[in-house]
C-alpha positions, 0 to 999 in steps of 0.5 A: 222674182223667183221665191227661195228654196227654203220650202224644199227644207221644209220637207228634205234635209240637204247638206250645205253644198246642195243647198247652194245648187237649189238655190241656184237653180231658181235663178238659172230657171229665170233667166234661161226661161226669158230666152226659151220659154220652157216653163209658163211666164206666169208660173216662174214665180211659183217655181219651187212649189209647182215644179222643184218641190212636186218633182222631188216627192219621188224623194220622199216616196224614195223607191231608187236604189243606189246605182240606179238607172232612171229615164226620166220620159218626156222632162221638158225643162227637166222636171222631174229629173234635174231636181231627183238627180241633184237629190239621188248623186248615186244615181245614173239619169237620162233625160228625154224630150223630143224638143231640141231646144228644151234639151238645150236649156236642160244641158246648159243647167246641167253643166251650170251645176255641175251635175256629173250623175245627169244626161240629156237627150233630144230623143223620143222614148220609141228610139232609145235603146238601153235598160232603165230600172225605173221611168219617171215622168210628170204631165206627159201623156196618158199611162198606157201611152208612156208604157207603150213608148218605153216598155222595151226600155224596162224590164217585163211586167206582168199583166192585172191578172198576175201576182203584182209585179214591182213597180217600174213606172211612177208618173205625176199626175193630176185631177180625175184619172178614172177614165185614163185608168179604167182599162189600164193593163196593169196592177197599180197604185195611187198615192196622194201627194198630199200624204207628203206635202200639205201645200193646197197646189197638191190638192188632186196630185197624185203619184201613180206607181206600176 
């Protein structure tokens, strides 16, 4: 059994109608994932915390503006973007994923939630074309690779040498990411995510902004 989403609204306020769609959603994870295993089996019972509630912490931390276009890099079963845009309406999101059938299951919850702010494609990052204000993306790759895959989607940023630029990037990551970083090209900032939820899953959780 898939367990309520009440620990959204232990952090977040909603009106009524979004309340229904979250708690919808937990249902609609259950079933499609019984036919398409896009979330692991014994994970599904822990929904709301390791996948709805982290995702939406780009909420909390709240850098997108009204009319914003926001890819989301890599979604899978479509963390973190279906959970943003049901929070962000005014907001304009793409989701990505090489894997058709992960895009599948991401339109068909699209369309059972009527969420007219969200699209999905079966597209790698490299041959997207447009403009996107900001890149999301959670336990994808390494930064330098997901910059490399959609620098030509986002606007220029400068180097580690020059003034900070704003950031562009926000990815959730996890555990030790000395290593990943410790050449990393550009001016960045770490944020635990335990300076917004205190649930010990977001232990070593971080948001990694550049």
């Amino acid at each position: 059994m898939v367990i309520s989403s009440d620990i959204i609204w232990k952090y977040f306020y909603a009106d009524l109608e979004v309340q229904e769609k979250f708690d919808h959603l937990g249902a609609l994870y259950q079933d499609l994932n019984q036919k398409i295993n896009v979330i692991s089996r014994k994970d599904i019972d822990s929904l709301y915390i390791h996948h709805i509630l982290h995702s939406l912490v780009l909420k909390k931390f709240d850098r997108f503006h009204p009319g914003a276009k926001i890819l989301d890099l890599g979604t899978g079963g479509g963390f973190p973007g279906i959970p943003l845009a049901m929070m962000y309406p005014d907001c304009q999101f793409t989701l990505i994923d090489g894997t058709r059938k992960k895009i599948e299951v991401v339109k068909t919850i699209i369309q059972s939630l009527q969420l007219t702010n969200v699209e999905a494609i079966p597209v790698r990052a490299e041959d997207l074309t447009g403009q996107f204000d900001f890149v999301v993306s959670r336990a994808v790759a390494s930064a330098s690779k997901i910059w490399h895959w959609s620098k030509h989607l986002l606007p220029r940023k400068t180097n580690k040498n020059a003034k900070q630029s704003v950031p562009s990037v926000f990815l959730l990551k996890g555990g030790d990411l000395s290593e990943e970083l410790k050449d990393f090209p550009f001016k960045y900032t770490l944020y635990p995510i335990q300076l917004y939820f205190e649930e010990p899953y977001f232990q070593e959780k971080y948001i990694l902004a550049f």
